[in-house]
N, C-alpha and C positions, 0 to 999 in steps of 0.2 A: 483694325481688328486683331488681336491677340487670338495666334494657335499656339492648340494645347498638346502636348505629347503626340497625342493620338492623330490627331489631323500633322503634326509635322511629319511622322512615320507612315500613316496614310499617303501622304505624296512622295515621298520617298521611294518606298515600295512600288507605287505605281509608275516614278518616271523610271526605276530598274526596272520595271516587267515594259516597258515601253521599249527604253532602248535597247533588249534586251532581242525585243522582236521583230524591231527595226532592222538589227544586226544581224538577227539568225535568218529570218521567215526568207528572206531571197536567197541565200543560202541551200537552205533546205531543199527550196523550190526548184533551182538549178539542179541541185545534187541530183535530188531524185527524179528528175526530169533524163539528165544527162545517164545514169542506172537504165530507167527502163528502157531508154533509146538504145544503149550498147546491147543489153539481155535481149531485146527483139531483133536487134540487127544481125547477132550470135549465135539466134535461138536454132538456127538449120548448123550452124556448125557443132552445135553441143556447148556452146556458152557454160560453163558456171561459174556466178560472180566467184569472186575472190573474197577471202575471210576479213581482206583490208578493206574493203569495196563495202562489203556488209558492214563490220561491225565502224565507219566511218558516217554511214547513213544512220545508224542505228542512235550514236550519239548527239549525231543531230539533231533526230528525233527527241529525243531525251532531254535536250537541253533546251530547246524550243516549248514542248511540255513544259517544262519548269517554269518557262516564265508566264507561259498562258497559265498554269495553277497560280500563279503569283501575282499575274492581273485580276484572275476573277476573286481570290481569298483577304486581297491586299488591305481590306478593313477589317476580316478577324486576326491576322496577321498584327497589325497594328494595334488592337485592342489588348491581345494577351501580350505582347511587348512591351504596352504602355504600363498596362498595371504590374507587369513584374518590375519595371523602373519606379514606376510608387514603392511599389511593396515587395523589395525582393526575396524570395523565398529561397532556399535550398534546391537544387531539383526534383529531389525526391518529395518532398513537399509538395510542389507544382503538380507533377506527374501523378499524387494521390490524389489532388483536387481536382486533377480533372476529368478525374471518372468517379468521385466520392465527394459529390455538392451538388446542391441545387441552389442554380444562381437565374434573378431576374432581375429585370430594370422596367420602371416605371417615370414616366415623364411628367412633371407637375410647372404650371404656370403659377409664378405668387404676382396675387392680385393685390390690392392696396388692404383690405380688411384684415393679412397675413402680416403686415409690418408695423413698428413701434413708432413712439415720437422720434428716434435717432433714424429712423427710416430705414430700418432693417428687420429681417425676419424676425418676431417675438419668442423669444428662446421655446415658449408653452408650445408652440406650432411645430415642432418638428416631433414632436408624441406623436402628432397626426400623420405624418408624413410618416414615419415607420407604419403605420397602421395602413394606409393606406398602400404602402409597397408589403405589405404584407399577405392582406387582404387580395391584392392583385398575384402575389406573387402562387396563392392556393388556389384561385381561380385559373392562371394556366398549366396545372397540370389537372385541368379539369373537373375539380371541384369550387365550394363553395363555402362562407359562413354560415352563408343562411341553410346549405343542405347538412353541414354538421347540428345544427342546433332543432334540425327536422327530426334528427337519430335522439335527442332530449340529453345533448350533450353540448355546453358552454365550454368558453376558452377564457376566463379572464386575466389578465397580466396579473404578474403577482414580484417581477423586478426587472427594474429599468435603469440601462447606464447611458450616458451622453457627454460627448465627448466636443465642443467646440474649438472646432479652425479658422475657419474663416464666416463672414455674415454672407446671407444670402440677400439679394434686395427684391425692391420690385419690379417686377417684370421680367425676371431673371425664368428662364426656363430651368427648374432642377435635375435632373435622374437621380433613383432613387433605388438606388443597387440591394436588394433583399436575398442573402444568402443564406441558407439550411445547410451548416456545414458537416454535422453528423446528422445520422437517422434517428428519429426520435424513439426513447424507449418507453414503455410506461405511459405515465402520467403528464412526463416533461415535455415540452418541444421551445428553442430558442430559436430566435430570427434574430441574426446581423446585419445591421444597416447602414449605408455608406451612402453618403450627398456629394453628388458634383453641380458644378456649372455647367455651363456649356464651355468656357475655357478648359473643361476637363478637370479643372482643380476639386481639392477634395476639402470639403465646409464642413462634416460633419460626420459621425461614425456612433453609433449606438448598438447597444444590445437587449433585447426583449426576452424576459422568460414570461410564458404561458403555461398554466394548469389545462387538465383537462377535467371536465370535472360535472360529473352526473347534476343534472340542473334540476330534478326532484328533491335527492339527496343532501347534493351540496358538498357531496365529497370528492376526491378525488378519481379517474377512473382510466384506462387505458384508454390510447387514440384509437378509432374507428379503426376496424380493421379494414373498410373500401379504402383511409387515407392511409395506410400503413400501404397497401398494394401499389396505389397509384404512385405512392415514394420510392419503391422499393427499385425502381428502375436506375434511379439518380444514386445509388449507394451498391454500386458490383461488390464493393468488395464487404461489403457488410453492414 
C-alpha cells in the first residue's frame, strides 16, 4: 500500500508526540512529585521555592503540553502541511486563507456505471462530482438547494473549467475538496474543486461559476441574504 504525504507526516507527527512523552511525562512526574515533597517538608520553616525550582517545573510543563497538543492535532497538522507541499503558498497567502475560505470535502465511491471502455473515470462524470461536492459543501453550513429554490431563486452554471491529472478508477474512493475562496457578491458565486485518491494524489481541479437568478423572471438577482449571513462567518476579513 502506497502513503500519501499526509498519512507519512501523520506518523511522523505522531511517533514525535509519542517520544516526546515518553521522554518528558516521567520527567515531569518526578519533578513535580519531588517540588511538592520539599514545599510540604519546608512549609513550617517558611519554604519558598526558588525562581529556578519554578520556572524548571514550568518548562516542563510546557514542553510536555506541547506534545500532548501534538498528539491529539497530529492529523490537522498533517493535512495543512501536506497541502502546502502540494501547493505552496506565500505565507501571507496561507494566513489569509485561513480565516477567508470556506473549505469542504466530500467522499464519493466510483462504482462501475462511472467508468469508460479504458476503465477509467469518463471525463463527462466529474461535472457531477463538483456538483455534488458542491451541493454538499452548502448543505453544511446549513443550508440547502432545495431551500434556495423555496425563496423562487435558481442557480444554474453558466462556466466550467477542468483541468486533468491523473484517472480515477473503480473502486477508487475520491475526496472531493469544494472551496468558496472569496465571498460571493451579487449575482456571482464560484466553487473550486480539487479530487484526490485515497493516496492523497491530486486527479483533478475545476472551476464552476454559478448565476443567481430569479426563476420567474429569468434574470439575474443577488444571493439570498439567509446565504449571504450564514457565509459571512467563513470571510472575517471581508
Amino acid at each position: 500500500m502506497k502513503l500519501g504525504t499526509k498519512d507519512i507526516l501523520f506518523t511522523f507527527f505522531t511517533v514525535l508526540a509519542v517520544y516526546g512523552l515518553i521522554r518528558d511525562l516521567p520527567w515531569l512526574i518526578n519533578d513535580t512529585y519531588n517540588y511538592i515533597k520539599a514545599f510540604n517538608t519546608n512549609a513550617e520553616e517558611g519554604f519558598v521555592p526558588d525562581n529556578k525550582s519554578r520556572g524548571g517545573l514550568f518548562i516542563q510543563f510546557c514542553s510536555t503540553g506541547l506534545f500532548v497538543v501534538l498528539m491529539i492535532y497530529a492529523n490537522v497538522f498533517a493535512e495543512f502541511f501536506a497541502a502546502r507541499i502540494k501547493n505552496p503558498e506565500p505565507p501571507d497567502e496561507i494566513m489569509k486563507k485561513l480565516t477567508d475560505m470556506f473549505i469542504t470535502e466530500t467522499q464519493i465511491r466510483i462504482h462501475y456505471a462511472l467508468t469508460d471502455q479504458m476503465g477509467v473515470v469518463y471525463y463527462g462524470h466529474y461535472a457531477q462530482f463538483y456538483e455534488i461536492g458542491r451541493t454538499e459543501a452548502i448543505r453544511q453550513i446549513g443550508y440547502t438547494y432545495k431551500e434556495i429554490e423555496a425563496l423562487g431563486i435558481i442557480m444554474p452554471v453558466v462556466e466550467i473549467h477542468s483541468r486533468f491529472l491523473r484517472p480515477a478508477k473503480y473502486d477508487d474512493l475520491i475526496t472531493v475538496k469544494t472551496t468558496l475562496k472569496e465571498m460571493p457578491t451579487h449575482f456571482k458565486i464560484v466553487f473550486h474543486a480539487e479530487i484526490f485518491n485515497e493516496q492523497d494524489e491530486l486527479l483533478n481541479t475545476g472551476e464552476v461559476s454559478l448565476f443567481f437568478v430569479d426563476a420567474k423572471t429569468m434574470k439575474r438577482c443577488d444571493m439570498p441574504e439567509v446565504l449571504r449571513e450564514k457565509l459571512a462567518g467563513y470571510f472575517v476579513n471581508g
